[in-house]
N, C-alpha and C positions, 0 to 999 in steps of 0.2 A: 935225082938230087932234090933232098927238100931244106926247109930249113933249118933240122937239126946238123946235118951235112955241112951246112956255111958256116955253123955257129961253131963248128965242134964237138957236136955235145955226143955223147951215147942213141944208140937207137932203143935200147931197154928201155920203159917207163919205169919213170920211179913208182918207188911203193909207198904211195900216199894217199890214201884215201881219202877222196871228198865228199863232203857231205852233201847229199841229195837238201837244197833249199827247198822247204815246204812252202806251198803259196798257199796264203788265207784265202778260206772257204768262201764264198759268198755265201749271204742268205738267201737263198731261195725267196724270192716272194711273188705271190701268188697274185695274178691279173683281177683286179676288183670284177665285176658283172657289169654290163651293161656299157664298156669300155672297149672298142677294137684293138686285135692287134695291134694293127699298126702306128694306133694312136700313143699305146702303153708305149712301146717299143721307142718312137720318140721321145717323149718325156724321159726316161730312162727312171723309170721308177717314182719322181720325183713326185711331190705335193701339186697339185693344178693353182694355178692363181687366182683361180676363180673357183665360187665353191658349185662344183657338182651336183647334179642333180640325180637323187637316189635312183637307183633301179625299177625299184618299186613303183614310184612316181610316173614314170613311163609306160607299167603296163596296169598302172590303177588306169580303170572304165568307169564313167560314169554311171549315176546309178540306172538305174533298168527303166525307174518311172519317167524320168527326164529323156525328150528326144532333143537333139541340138541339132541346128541347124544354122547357115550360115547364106543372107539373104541381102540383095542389093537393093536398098535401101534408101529413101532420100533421110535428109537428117535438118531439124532445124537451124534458122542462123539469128537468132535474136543480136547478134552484134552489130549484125549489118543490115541497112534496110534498103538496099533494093530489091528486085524480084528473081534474082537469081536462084534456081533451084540446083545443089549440087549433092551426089552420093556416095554411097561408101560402102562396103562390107559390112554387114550387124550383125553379131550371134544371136542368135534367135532359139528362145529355150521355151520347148510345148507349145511354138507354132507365136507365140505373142513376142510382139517386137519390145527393146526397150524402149521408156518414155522419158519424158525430161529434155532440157534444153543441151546444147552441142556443148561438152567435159573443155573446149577449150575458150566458149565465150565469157568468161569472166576473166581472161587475160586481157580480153580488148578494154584498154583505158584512156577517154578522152580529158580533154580540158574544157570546163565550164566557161564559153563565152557567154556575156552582160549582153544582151539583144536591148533595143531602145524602140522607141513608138515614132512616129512623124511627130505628134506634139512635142516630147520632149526633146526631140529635135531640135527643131524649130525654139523649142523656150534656152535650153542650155546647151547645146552642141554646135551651134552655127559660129562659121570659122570662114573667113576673107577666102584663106589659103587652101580650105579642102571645100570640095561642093559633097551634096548629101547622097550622089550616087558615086563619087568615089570612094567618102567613107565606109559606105555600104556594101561594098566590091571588098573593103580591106576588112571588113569584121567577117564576111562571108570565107573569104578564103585563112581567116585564122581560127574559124570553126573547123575549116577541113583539113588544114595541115598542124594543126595541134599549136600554133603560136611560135612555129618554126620560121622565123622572120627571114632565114638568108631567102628560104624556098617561095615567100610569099614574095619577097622584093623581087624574085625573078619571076613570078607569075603575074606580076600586079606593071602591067605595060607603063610605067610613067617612069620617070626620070629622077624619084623620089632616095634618097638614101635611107639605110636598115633603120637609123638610129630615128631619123622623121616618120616610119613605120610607127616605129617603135614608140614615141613622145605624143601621135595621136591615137594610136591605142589605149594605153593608160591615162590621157590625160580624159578621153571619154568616157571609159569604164569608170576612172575617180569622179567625174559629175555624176555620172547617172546614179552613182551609190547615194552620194552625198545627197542629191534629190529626192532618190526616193524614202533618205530616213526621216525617222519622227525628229532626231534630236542628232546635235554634231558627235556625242559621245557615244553614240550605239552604233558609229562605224569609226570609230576612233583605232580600234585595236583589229582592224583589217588591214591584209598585207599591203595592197593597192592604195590606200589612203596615208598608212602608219610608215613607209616607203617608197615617198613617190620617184620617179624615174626623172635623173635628170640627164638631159642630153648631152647639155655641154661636159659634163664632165666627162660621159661615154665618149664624145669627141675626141675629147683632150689625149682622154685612155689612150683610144687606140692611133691617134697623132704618134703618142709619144710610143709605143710599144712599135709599130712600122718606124719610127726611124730606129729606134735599137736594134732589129732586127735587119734593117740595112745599110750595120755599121760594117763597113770593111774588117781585116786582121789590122792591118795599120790604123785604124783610127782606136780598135779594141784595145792594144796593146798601148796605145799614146792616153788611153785613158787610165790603162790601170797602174803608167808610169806616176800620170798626175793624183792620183790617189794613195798610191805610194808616199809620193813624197810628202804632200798633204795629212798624211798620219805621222812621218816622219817627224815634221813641223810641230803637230801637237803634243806629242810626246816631248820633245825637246821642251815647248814651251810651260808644261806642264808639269816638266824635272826644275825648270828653271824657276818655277813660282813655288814648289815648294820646299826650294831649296830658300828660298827668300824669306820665305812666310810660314813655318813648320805646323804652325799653330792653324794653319786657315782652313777653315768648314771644307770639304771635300764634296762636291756636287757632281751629281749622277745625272744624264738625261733619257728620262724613260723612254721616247720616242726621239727622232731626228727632229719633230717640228713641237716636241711638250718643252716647258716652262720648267729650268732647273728649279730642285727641290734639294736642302740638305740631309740626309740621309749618313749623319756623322756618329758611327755607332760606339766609339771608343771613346766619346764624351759623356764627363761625370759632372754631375752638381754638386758642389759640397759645399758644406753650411761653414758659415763665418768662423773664424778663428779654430779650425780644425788642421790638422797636421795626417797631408795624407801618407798614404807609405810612396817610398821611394820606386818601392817596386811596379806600384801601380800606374806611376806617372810613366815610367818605363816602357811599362806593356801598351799606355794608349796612346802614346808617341810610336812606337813599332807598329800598331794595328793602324794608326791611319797613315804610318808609310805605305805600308802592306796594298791596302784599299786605295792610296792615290795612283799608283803604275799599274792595278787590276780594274780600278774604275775608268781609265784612260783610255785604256784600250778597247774597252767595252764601246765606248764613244766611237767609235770607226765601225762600228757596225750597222751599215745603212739599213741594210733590206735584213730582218731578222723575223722569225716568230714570237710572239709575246710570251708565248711559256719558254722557249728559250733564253728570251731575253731575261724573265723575270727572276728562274734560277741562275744564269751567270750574276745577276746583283746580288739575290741569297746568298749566294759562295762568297763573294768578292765582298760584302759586307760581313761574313760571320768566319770571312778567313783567320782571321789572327785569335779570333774566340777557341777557346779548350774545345773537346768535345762534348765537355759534361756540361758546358753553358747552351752553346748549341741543345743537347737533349733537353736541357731545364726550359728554353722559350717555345720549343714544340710541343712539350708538355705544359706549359701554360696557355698556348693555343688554342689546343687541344683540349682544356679546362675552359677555356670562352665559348668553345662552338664554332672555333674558327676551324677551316678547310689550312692544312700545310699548304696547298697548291689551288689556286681561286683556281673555279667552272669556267669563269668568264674573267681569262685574263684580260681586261680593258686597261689603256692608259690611266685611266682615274680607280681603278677597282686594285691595279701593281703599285698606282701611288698609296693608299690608303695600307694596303697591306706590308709594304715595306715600313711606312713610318708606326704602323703597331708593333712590328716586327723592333724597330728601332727604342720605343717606348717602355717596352718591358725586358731590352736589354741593359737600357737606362735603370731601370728597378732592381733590377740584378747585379748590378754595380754599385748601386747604391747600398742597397742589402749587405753587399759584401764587406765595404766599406765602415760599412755602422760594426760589424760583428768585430773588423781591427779593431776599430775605436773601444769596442768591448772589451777585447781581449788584453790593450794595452794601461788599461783603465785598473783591471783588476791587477795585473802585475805590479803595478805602484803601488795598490792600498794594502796597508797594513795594519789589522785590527790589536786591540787592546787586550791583552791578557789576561789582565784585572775586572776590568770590565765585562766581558764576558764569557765568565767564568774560566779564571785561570787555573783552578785545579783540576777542573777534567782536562785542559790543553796540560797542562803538566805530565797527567798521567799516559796522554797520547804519545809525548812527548820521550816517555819511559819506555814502553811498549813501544818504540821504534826502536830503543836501541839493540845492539846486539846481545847474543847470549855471554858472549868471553870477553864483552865490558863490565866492569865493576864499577858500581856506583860511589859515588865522591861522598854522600854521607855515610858513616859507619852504619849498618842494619844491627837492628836492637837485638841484643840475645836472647829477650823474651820470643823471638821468632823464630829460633835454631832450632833444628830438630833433635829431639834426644837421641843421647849416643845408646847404642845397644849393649845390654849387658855381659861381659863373655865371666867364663866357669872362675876364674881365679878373683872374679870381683868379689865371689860369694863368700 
């Protein structure tokens, strides 16, 4: 019993023929040279990811005249100056070795320490709180560990902190310059001199940086409530003032600790007894809505970067501006020499560049302003016909009208065209 038997069915097969499915051919392709079976066979044919190295290249020889040889060898160390001799493998071609100094001693890169004399010691270096052979212990060991002060404060046996390391290092290196120049100005623009190291504030730094760093989650979290609401606060109070005052200067502060500056881009000057459009007082009543809840919040942004900071004021200043205004002060910019985005975002380099930014948007309102006043100027006036010369305004006049209007004075008949003669006139 199978199971046509269970099913029912006939044991005859039907007569239907099925078609034999053809399986697509593979290509053939052929094992490159110089490749093992077993390796091709892996890949399954595929491309390598790395490019191969020809066949040919493997069983190129060298030429005949050349013997090569491979010789252990000592090797120079110009980097280092003790007496260490160490060697290596060298190819060696017709017996003569290569010469020249070690292919990796031009990676070794020190730091240039400032060495001092006992005299200048003695005249500008003498200090209550260091003596001259612990100074001498501390410039010694930061010739040898590159100025890597954590490693020197652990090698340098006293009780001294990184940052007191650090504050008689530089503050010796800056005398010894400054001694040995002819004039204060020919070390003026050295880093050591033009940047001097101050400690306290390095103190302060990293005071304050260890206790952030061991704030609990509850003190984290009770902080970012009190900042919360401290924004909350300013916004309210800052919806509330200019709910009061629609009219008032809108002030930005470039940093948390810079001096507010007005930065009011939606104000216009206009000359006495001039009638501006309605629409215009409109738009810069809206543009410094716009700019006081986008300038506000900018305000709560403690810790930021200055080219961050300095495009959210671009935006939050030129938001309620068209695009084509926008494009006209970039392209007046751009016409000064000025950079769209300063090199050296500075708090004094953002304030300067906002209020030119501010200044020629000022000009551009103004501009725009004079061309109403233009435009409303000539719609009033209405010149004299008589005056000058009303017969060619007449004729223009004519020549406007249409073809299937007929003129109010009768046309003279001396201007009619003559009628054509037909047979029966004759």
């Amino acid at each position: 019993m199978d199971a046509k038997d269970i099913l029912g069915l006939p044991k005859t097969p039907l007569a239907i023929t099925q078609e034999k499915k053809t399986r697509p051919q593979r290509d053939s392709q052929r094992k490159p040279d110089g490749i093992a079976r077993e390796v091709y066979a892996l890949t399954g044919g595929l491309a390598p990811l790395m490019p191969s190295i020809d066949a040919s290249e493997l069983k190129r020889r060298p030429p005949s005249s050349e013997k090569i040889t491979w010789q252990w060898l000592p090797f120079p160390r110009s980097a280092l100056k003790d007496n260490l001799q160490l060697y290596h493998w060298v190819r060696v071609v017709n017996g003569v070795p290569p010469a020249g100094d070690y292919s990796f001693a031009k990676y070794n890169k020190s730091v240039e320490v400032i060495r001092y004399t006992d005299e200048e010691y003695e005249k500008y270096l003498s200090d209550p709180a260091w003596t001259k052979e612990e100074t001498d212990r501390l410039f010694d060991l930061c010739e040898q560990f590159d100025l890597r002060f954590i490693i020197i404060a652990d090698r340098l046996l006293t009780l001294r902190t990184v940052e007191e390391l650090k504050d008689r290092y530089y503050s010796v290196s800056r005398a010894i310059l400054s001694s040995r120049a002819s004039s204060s100005g020919e070390v003026a623009g050295h880093p050591l001199v033009k940047e001097p190291y101050n400690v306290s504030q390095e103190t302060e730094r990293k005071r304050a940086l260890s206790m952030v760093l061991s704030q609990t989650r509850h003190q984290e979290r009770k902080d970012a409530e009190v900042l919360a609401e401290a924004k909350r606060i300013t916004e309210s109070r800052m919806a509330a003032r200019v709910a009061e005052e629609p009219n008032l200067p809108v002030t930005l502060d470039i940093c948390p600790e810079s001096t507010e500056r007005d930065i009011v881009l939606g104000d216009t000057i206009s000359p006495p007894n001039v009638q501006v459009p309605s629409a215009a007082v409109a738009s810069s009543t809206t543009m410094m809505a716009d700019n006081t809840s986008t300038l506000a919040s900018l305000r709560m942004l403690w810790v930021h970067l200055r080219t961050y900071a300095l495009e959210q004021m671009v935006q939050a200043a030129s938001s309620s501006a068209g695009l084509r205004t926008i494009k006209r002060v970039e392209q007046a910019l751009q016409d000064l020499g000025v950079d769209l985005k300063p090199k050296v975002p500075t708090k004094a380099v953002c304030a300067e560049h906002l209020e030119l930014r501010k200044e020629i948007l000022t000009l551009l309102n103004l501009q725009k302003q004079k061309s109403y006043l233009a435009v409303d100027q000539d719609r009033t006036f209405v010149p004299d016909t008589i005056s000058f010369g009303g017969d060619r305004l007449g004729k223009r006049e004519q020549k406007r009208k249409g073809p299937g209007r007929a003129s109010e004075t009768p046309s003279s008949p001396a201007h009619k065209r003559p009628r054509k003669l037909k047979a029966s006139d004759l």
